[in-house]
N, C-alpha and C positions, 0 to 999 in steps of 0.2 A: 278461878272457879270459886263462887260463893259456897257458902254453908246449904243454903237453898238449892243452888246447883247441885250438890249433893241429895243432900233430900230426892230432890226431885229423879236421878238418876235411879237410885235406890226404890224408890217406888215405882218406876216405868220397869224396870226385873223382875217384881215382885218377891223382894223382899220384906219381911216379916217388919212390924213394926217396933219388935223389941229389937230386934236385929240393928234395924237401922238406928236406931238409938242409940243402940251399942257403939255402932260405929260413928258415929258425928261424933257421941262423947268424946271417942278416942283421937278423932282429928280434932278436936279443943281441946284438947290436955298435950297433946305429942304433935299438933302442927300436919298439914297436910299431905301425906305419905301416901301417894295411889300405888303405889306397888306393893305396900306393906297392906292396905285398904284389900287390895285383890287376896292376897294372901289369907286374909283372916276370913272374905268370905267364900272360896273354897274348902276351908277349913270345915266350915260349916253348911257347906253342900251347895252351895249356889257355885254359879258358873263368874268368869271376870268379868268386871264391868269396867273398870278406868282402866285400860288397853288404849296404845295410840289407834286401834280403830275407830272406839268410842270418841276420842280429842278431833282425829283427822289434820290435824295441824301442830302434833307433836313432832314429826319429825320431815318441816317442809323442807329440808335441807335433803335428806336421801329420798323426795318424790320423785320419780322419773315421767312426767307426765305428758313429758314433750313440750309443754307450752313454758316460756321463756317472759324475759320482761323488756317490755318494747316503750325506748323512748320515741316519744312523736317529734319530729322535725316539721316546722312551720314551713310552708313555704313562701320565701319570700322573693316576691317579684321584680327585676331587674328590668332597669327597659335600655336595650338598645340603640342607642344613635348612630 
């Protein structure tokens, strides 16, 4: 996730502009931390945003989704004599 992905996250919540500054800053100085990210903006009254519901693909390992991965077998044709 880009700097921009961020931004842009931040502003689809509506979060405050100084806010979000605040926080880019802080994932440029301290490297990208979303659970430390959520923390700070509860702190300050907003609700989480970087949750694996937000990613959907942080945790494809415990999805239970039913759908599995299917290799395809050619079929190749034998002929008879």
């Amino acid at each position: 996730m880009t700097f921009q992905d961020i931004r842009f996250a931040l502003e689809s919540n509506g979060v405050e502009k100084e806010d979000r500054e605040e926080l880019l800053l802080f994932c440029k100085k301290n490297g990208k931390n979303f659970e430390k990210l959520d923390e700070i903006l509860v702190e300050k009254g907003y609700e989480k945003i970087f949750t694996d519901e937000f990613f959907g693909w942080a945790d494809l390992d415990e999805r239970d989704d039913g759908s599995d991965f299917v290799e395809k077998m050619h079929h190749k044709h034998t002929w008879n004599e």
